[in-house]
Structure formats: C-alpha cells, structure tokens
C-alpha positions in Angstrom: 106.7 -80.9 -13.8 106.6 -80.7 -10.3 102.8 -80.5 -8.2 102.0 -84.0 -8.6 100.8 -84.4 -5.5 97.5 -83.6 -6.3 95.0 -81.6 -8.3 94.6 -77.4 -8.5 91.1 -77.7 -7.0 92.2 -79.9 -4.1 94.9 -77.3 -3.0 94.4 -74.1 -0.3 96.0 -70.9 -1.6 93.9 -68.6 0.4 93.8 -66.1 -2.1 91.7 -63.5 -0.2 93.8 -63.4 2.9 97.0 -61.0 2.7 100.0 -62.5 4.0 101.4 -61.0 7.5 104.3 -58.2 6.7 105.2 -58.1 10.4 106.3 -54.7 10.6 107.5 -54.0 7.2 105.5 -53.1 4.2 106.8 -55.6 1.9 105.8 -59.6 1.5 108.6 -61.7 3.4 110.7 -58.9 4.0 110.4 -58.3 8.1 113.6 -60.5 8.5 116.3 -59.4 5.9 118.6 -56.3 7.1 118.2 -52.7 7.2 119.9 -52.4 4.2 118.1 -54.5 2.4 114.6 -52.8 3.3 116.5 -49.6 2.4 117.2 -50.8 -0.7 113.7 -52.1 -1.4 111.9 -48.7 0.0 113.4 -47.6 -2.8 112.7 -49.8 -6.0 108.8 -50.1 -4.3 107.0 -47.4 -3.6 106.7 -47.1 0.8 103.0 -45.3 0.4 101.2 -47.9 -2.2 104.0 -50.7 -1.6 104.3 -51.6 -5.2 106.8 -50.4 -8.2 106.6 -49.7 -11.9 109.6 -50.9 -12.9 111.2 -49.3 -17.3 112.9 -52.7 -18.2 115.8 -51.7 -21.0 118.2 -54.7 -20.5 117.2 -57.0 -23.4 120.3 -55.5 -25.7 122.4 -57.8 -23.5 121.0 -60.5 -25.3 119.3 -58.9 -28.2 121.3 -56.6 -29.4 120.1 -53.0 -30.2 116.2 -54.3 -29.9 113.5 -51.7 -31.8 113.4 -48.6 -29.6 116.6 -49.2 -28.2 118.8 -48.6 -31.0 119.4 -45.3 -28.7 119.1 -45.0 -25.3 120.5 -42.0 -24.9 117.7 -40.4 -27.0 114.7 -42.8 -26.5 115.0 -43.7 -22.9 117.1 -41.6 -21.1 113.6 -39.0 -21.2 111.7 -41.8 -19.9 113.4 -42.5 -16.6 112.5 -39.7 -14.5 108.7 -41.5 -14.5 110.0 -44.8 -13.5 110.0 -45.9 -10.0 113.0 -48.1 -10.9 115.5 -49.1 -14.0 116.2 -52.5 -15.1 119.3 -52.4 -17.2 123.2 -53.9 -17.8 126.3 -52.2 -16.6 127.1 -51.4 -19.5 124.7 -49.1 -20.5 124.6 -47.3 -16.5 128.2 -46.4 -17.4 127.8 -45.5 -20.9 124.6 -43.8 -21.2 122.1 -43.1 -18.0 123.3 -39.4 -16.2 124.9 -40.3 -13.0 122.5 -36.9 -11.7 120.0 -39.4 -12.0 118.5 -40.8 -8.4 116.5 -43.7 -9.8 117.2 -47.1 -8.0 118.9 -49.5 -10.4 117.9 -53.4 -10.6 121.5 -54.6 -12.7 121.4 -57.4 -14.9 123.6 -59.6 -13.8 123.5 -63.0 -16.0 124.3 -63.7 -19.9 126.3 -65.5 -22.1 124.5 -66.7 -24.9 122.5 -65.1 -27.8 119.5 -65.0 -28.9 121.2 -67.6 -31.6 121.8 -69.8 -28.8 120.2 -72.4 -25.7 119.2 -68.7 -23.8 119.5 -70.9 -20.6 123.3 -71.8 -21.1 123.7 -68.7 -18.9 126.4 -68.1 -16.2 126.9 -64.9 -14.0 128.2 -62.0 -16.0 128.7 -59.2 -13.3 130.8 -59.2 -10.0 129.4 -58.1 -6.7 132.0 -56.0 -5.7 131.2 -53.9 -9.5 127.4 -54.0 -8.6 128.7 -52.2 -5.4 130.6 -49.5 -7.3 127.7 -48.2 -9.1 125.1 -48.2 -6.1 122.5 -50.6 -7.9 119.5 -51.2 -5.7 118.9 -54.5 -6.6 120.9 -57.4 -8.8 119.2 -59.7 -11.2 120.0 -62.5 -13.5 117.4 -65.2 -15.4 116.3 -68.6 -13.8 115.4 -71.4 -16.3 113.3 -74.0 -14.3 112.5 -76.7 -16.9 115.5 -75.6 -19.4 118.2 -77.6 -20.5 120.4 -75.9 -18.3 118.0 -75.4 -15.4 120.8 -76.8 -12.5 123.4 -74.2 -13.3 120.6 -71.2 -13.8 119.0 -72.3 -10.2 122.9 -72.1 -8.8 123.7 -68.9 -10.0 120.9 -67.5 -8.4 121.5 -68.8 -4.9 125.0 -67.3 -5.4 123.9 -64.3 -6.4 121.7 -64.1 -3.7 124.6 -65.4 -1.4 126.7 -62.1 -2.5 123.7 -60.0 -2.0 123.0 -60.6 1.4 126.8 -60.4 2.3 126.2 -56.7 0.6 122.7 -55.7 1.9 121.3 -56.0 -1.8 118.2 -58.0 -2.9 117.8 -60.3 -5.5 115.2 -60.5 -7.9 114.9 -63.8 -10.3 113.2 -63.7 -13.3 111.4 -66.5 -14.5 112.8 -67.2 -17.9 110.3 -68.9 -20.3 111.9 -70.9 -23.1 109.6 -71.5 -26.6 109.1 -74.9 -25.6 107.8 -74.5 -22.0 104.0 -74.2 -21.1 103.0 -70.5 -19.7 100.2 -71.6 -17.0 99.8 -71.0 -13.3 101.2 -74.4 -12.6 104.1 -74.0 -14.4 105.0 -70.5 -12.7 103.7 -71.4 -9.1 106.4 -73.9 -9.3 109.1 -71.8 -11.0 108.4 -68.6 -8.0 107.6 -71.2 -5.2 111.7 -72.6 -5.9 113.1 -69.2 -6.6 111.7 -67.7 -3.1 112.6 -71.3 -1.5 116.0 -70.0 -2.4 116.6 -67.2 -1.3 115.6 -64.1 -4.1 113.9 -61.4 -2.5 111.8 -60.3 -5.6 110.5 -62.5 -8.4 109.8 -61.3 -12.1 107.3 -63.4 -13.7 104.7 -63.7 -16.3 100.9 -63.1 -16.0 98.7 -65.8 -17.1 94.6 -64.8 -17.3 93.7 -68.3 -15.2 95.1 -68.5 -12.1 97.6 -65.3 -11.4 96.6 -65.0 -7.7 97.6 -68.5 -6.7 100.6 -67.8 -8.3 100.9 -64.4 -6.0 99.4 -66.2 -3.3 101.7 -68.7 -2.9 104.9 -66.4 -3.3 106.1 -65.7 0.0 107.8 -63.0 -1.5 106.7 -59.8 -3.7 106.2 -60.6 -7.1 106.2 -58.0 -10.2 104.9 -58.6 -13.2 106.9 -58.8 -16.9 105.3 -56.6 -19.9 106.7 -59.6 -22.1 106.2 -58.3 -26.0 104.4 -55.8 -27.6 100.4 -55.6 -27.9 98.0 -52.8 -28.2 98.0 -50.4 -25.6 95.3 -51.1 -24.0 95.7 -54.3 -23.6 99.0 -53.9 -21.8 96.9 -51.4 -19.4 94.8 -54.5 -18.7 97.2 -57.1 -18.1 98.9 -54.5 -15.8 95.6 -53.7 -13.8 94.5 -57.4 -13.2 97.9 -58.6 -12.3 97.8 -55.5 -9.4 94.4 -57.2 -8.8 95.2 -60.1 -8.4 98.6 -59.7 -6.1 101.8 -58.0 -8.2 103.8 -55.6 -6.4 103.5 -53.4 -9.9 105.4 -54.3 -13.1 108.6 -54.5 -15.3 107.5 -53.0 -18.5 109.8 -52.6 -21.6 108.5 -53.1 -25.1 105.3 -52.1 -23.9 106.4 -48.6 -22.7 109.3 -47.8 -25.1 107.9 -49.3 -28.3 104.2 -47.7 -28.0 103.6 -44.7 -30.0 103.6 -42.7 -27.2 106.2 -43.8 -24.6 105.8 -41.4 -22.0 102.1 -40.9 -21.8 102.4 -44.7 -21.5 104.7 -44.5 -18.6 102.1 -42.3 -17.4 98.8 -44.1 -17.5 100.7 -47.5 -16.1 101.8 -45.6 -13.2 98.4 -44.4 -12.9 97.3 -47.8 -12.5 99.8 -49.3 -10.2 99.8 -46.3 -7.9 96.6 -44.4 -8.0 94.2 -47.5 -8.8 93.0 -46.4 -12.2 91.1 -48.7 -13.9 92.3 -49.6 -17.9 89.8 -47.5 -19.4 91.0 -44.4 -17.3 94.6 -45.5 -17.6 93.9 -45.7 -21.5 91.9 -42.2 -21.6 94.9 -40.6 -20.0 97.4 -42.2 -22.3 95.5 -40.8 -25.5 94.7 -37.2 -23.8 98.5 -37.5 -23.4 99.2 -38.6 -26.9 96.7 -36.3 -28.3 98.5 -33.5 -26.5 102.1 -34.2 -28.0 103.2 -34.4 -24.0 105.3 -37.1 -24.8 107.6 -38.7 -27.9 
C-alpha cells in the first residue's frame, strides 16, 4: 500500500477548512465545461450541494439481487424521491418510464460474475449509447489493490477521456474485494488516484475512523455507498456522519429497497442529506411513515 512516506498523525489534512469552489458549488468543479456543471446541477442538489443518489445496478453482476427481482414493481415507485438513479442500460430501456426526469448515473463496466475475479472487468457500454439515452453521469468500478487493478485504473481514465469529449462526468467507484482492508488509508489512497485521474465524482465507502481525511483529501466531491443491509437506523447514522464529516450525500441501494419500508426510507435519508436531520429525527420519520402505510 501506498502512504509510506510517513505516519497518519504526521500528515496535514485540514479537515476543518472547506476547499475553495471558485465560483461553482461543487468541490474541483470551477474548471470542467458548462456541460459538465449542467450535468452535475443535476445529479447534486444546487441549494444544499449534495445528492441522495437509489443505487439499483447490482443485477449486472448479481443477477436479480432480493428486492430487485422486479423493478418495475419495487423500484420504479421509488424514483420520483431520488435525486438521481444509478442503474445499467439495460434496465433504462427495459423498465424506467422515459416520462421520468431523474438524472441517470449509467453503469458502464462488467464482465465477470459474482462467480468470478470481480475485478477482471472491462468497459461494457459505449459513449456514443450513453449519449442516446441522456445519462447525466457514466460510471464503471475501480479496483486499486485487485488482481486486475492496471486494466480497472485504465478503463477509468478512458471513460473519463470519452466523458469530457461529451460534456459527461465520471464517477469511480471504489471497489472493495473480500481480501482488501476497509480503513481510511486504504480509501484516501484509492480516491486520491481516482481524482488524480481525472473522475469527477468518487463512490466510496465510510469507515467510522478517519472519513474526513478521506473527504478532505478528495479534491473532488465524494458520495457515500450504503454497502449491505443493516438495521435502519443504523444506515441513518452512517448516512448522517458521512454528510458530517464531508460526503456530497449518498448512493444507497439495499439499504433503501430492501428495508421494510422503502419509501419512508427514501424519505428520512433525504431528510438527512438535505434538511440536516439528525438519525433520531430521520428514524422517527421513517417509522411515522411506516406506521402510516405511506409507503411499500
């Protein structure tokens, strides 16, 4: 691992001191075309400058995962209280209602299986498709540290490459394999190279020691994955302290559409990324919600 230049303690991350936006609301976004910012004003949210994000692309390497088994049922409700979607071609032609004005993030990697090396990936979508169907923002899986780390890291700068030909940001996801360590270390480095290169947005894990420098040191916006299922409120509370702590909001999925109540769930994270609610307000809401039968 890389960082072995010195010790943690021994480093400045300047946590408490915002990074300049020079005239644009978003981190390391002043430069990149009008497009582009258009494109971003969209997926994050101009008045609070952060995003909540209904992740439903794991089928492309999952299959149908639990509480996707039909989208057009389970999901398809949910999307008018996202700020953005995260999900495959296939699926935006098959399934999501072309009516529907929500900014698309397209998952553009794959390959393998879940029965296989998950970072033998390659690209898996063209640019010129991502065009057709107005996506917002193109994303694919970076593997720093996997057996094929190389090839991940270079389909990322090509995607980014095609993006900014095309006016449409990039966001790497920072793909954890079973055998790599989830610490701030580990994702400081694995942001740190994919802004280096060139992705606009980075997906990543929260880690309760040490988030902020990995935020900090991100001179791009960062969002937050819901990874797998726990208890309600605990998602609520991951979600509030990685805001806290520097996210640009989240990319929830089997936190949202595997809780009891999807759509109150929705609700009370959006309450937390957007209106500052604090978990146990966000988690009172959710169960007045559920309570209520508002939502599935």
């Amino acid at each position: 691992m890389a960082d072995r230049d010195g010790s943690k303690e021994a480093k400045k991350f300047y946590e408490d001191i915002p990074a300049e936006n020079y005239g644009f609301f978003l981190k390391g976004a002043s430069s990149l075309d009008w497009g582009m910012k258009n494109r971003l004003s969209r997926i994050f949210n101009p008045k609070t400058g952060k995003t909540l994000m209904l992740a439903i692309d794991h089928g492309y390497f999952q299959g149908p995962t639990t509480g996707l088994e039909r989208i057009d049922l389970n999901i398809v409700p949910l999307m008018p209280y996202a700020d953005a979607l995260m999900l495959t071609r296939g699926i935006l032609r098959t399934t999501v209602p072309p009516t529907l004005t929500k900014p698309i993030v397209m998952r553009c990697s794959g390959g393998p299986s879940i029965l296989k090396e998950l970072s033998d990936e390659h690209l898996a979508v063209d640019i010129e498709d991502a065009i057709r169907m107005n996506v917002a923002a193109i994303t694919l899986q970076v593997f720093i540290g996997g057996e094929f780390e190389s090839r991940s890291i270079h389909n990322m700068t090509r995607l980014v490459d095609m993006g900014l030909k095309y006016g449409i940001p990039t966001m790497a996801v920072t793909a954890v394999g079973k055998d790599m360590v989830r610490d701030a270390r580990y994702f400081r480095l694995a942001c740190r190279m994919c802004a280096e290169l060139g992705a606009q947005i980075i997906k990543t894990y929260y880690v309760p020691e040490g988030f902020e420098t990995v935020t900090s040191s991100c001179p791009v916006p960062i969002v937050m994955a819901g990874g797998k299922k726990i208890p309600e409120m605990d998602a609520l509370t991951m979600a509030y302290n990685a805001v806290q702590e520097g996210a640009a909001g989240v990319d929830m999925g089997r936190n949202i559409f595997q809780s009891d109540s999807p759509k109150a769930m929705m609700r009370a994270v959006a309450n937390i990324i957007h209106e500052g609610a604090s978990p146990d307000e966000a988690y009172e809401l959710y169960e007045t919600m559920k309570n209520q039968k508002v939502a599935k």
